[in-house]
C-alpha positions, 0 to 999 in steps of 0.5 A: 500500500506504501509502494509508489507506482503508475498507474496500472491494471492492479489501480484499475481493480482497486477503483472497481472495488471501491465501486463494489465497497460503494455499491454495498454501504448504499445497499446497506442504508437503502435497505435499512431504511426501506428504500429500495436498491436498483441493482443497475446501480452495481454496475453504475457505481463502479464505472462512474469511479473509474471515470473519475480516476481517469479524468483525474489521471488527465488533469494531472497529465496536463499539469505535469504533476507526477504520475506515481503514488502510493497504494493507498493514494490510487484507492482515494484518487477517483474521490480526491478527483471528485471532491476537487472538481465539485469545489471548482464547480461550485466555486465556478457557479458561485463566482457566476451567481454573484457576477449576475447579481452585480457583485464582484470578487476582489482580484487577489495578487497573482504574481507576487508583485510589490503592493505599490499599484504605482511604485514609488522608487524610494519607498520601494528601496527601503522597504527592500532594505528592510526585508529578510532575504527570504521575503525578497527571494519569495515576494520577486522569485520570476524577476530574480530567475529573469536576472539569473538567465540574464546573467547566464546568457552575459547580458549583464555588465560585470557589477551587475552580474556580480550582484546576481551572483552574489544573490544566488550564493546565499546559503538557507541560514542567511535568509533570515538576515535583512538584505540591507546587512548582506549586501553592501550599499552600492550593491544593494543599489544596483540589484535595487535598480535591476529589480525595479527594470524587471518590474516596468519602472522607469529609474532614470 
């Protein structure tokens, strides 16, 4: 149960027999209360939990997501499957109901821009000043690896790819530290002044 795998044949019994185990529990309260049990449910159950696995299989084929899982993991998978496409079901009509009465969502931050809507460049630097080289590693991770790949490719004067290279150096224990005690002054200026070319702003 514990041993990773991909899917196989042995993913597509387990998900038959949950069906089986459904179609039973059903039975089980159907009868208990008496109510009555088609039996073309038996047959039903089982290929509607296949399907969920199969789609969910695709889903995460089109996420690039790894496809090997433990035993237990295949068991819940056409579950998980659906729970997750229940929630983005319900969100989706939800979002829809509220939009036809005139009422819409506040748009959350996407991209882990600044929370300047207009930057103001020296606000800017000294709150960069004032963040643990964790934050800014976080809160600019596309701009940095856009730098990085800028340096790689030698499309950076020398002071400023020192700077990149001096970023990407950093061991775990010094994230914690504030960017303005690792870098010096006219470091901290240049990668400043990099950082804020990446985001569309005008430093001249």
């Amino acid at each position: 149960m514990t041993e990773n795998f991909r899917f196989n044949v042995r993913v597509l019994y387990s998900w038959i027999s949950l069906g089986l185990v459904i179609d039973v529990i059903v039975a089980i309260i159907a009868l208990s209360s008496g109510s009555s049990f088609d039996v073309q449910v038996l047959i039903a159950v089982p290929i509607v939990v296949c399907i969920f696995g199969l789609v969910g299989l695709g889903l995460d084929s089109l996420r690039g997501r790894n496809d090997k899982h433990p035993g237990w993991y295949w068991w819940l998978f056409p579950i998980i499957t659906y729970l997750v496409m229940g929630f983005w079901l319900g969100f989706t009509i939800f979002g829809m109901s509220l939009a036809m009465a005139g009422i819409r969502l506040p748009k959350p931050r996407s991209d882990g821009k600044p929370r300047f809507s207009q930057i103001d460049p020296q606000k800017f630097r000294e709150e960069i000043q004032q963040s643990k080289l964790k934050d800014v590693l976080e809160e600019f991770k596309e701009e940095i690896q856009k730098l990085e790949q800028l340096e790689q490719q030698n499309k950076l004067d020398s002071e400023q790819a020192k700077v990149v290279r001096k970023l990407r150096s950093f061991d775990p224990s010094e994230y914690d530290k504030k960017f303005r005690d690792l870098f010096k002054k006219d470091e901290s200026e240049e990668f400043i002044l990099l950082l804020l070319m990446m985001l569309g702003v005008d430093v001249n």
